[in-house]
C-alpha positions as CSV (number, residue, x, y, z in Angstrom):
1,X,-38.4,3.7,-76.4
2,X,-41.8,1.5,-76.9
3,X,-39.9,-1.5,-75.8
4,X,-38.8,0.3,-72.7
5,X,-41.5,1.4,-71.5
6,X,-43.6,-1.5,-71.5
7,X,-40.1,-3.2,-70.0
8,X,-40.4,-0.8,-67.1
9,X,-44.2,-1.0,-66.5
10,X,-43.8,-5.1,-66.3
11,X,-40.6,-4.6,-64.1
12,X,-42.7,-2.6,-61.9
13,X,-45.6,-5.2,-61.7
14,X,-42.9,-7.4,-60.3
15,X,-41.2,-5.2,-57.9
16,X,-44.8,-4.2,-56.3
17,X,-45.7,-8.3,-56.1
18,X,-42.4,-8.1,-53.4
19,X,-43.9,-5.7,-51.8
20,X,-45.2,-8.7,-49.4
21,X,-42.0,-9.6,-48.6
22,X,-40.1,-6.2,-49.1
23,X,-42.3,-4.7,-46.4
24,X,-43.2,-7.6,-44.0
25,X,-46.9,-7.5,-44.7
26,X,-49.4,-8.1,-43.8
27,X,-47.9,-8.1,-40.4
28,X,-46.5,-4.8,-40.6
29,X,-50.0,-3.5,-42.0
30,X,-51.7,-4.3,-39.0
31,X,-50.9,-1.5,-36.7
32,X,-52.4,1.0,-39.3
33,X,-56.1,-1.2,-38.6
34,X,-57.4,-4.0,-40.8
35,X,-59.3,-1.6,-42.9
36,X,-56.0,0.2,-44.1
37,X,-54.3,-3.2,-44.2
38,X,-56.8,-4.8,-46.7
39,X,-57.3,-1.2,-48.6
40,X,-53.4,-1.1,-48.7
41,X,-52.9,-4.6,-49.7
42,X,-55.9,-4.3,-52.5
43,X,-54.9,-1.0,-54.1
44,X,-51.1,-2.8,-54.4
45,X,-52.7,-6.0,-55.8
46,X,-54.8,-3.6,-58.8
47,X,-51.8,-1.4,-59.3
48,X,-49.8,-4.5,-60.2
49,X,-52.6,-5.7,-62.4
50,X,-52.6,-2.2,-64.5
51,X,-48.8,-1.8,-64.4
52,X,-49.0,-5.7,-66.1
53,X,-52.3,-4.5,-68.2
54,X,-50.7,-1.5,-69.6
55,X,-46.9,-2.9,-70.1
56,X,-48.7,-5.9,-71.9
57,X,-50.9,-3.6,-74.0
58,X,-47.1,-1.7,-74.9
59,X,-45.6,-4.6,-76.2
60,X,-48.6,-5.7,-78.4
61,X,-48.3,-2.2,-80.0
62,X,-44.5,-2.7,-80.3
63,X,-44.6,-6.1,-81.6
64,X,-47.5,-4.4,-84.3
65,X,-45.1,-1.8,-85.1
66,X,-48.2,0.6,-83.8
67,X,-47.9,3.9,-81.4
68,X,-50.7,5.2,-79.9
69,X,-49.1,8.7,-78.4
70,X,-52.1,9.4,-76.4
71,X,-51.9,5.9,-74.1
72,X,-48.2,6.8,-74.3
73,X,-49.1,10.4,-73.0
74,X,-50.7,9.2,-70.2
75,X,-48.2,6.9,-69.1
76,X,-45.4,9.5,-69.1
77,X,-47.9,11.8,-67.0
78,X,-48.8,8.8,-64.2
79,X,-45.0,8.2,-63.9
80,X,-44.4,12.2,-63.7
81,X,-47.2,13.0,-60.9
82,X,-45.2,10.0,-59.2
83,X,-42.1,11.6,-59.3
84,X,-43.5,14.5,-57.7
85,X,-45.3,12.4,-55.1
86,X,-41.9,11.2,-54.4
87,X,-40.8,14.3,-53.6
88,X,-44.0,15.6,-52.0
89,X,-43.8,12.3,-50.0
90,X,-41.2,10.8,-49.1
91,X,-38.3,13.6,-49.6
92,X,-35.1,12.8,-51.0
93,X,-33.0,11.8,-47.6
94,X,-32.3,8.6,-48.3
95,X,-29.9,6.6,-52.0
96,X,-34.0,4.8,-52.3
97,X,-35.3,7.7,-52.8
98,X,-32.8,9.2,-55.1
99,X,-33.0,5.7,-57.0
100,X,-36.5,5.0,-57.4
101,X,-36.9,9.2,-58.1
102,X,-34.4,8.7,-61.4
103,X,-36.5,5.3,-62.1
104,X,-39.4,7.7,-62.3
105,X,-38.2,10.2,-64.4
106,X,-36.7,7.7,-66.4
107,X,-40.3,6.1,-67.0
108,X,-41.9,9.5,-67.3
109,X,-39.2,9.9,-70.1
110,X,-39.4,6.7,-71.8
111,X,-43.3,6.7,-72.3
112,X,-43.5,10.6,-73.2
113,X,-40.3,10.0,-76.0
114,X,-42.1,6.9,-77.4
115,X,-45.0,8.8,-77.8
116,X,-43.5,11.7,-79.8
């Protein structure tokens, strides 16, 4: 479940470095005003530095053979209070959201089992 769970923290790092491409920014950003642009482009850029951070930090504690449950704790309730943004957010209309709601859970799972 360690191994998982750091997999899916660096697989979101990646997917969040497409968002450039994915969503046509900054181009698309700009009718929201260059302040929303560059706070939206810099919050993406730091969350794919902690999702890289923390998925790193995983798999040095797997390769160690270590578990820290409280790290792991945390990262099962980030990926949880997603999944209810999700919901809160973006409904569930749409196959993305359905996917990317079960990749949440999925996390959520993953990080709170490999910390039990």
């Amino acid at each position: 479940m360690l191994m998982l769970a750091a997999v899916l923290d660096l697989a979101f790092a990646a997917f969040h470095l497409g968002f450039w491409r994915l969503f046509g920014w900054p181009a698309r950003l700009k009718g929201s005003g260059n302040l929303n642009a560059a706070i939206t482009q810099t919050l993406n850029v730091m969350l794919t530095f902690t999702f890289v951070s923390y998925g790193a930090t995983l798999l040095w504690l797997w390769y160690r053979g270590l578990i820290w449950p409280p790290l792991l704790f945390f990262g099962a309730a980030f990926w949880a209070i997603r999944l209810a943004a999700q919901f809160a957010l973006f409904g569930m209309g749409h196959w993305q959201s359905k996917l990317i709601s079960t990749v949440f859970a999925v996390s959520a799972s993953a990080h709170a089992l490999a910390g039990l």
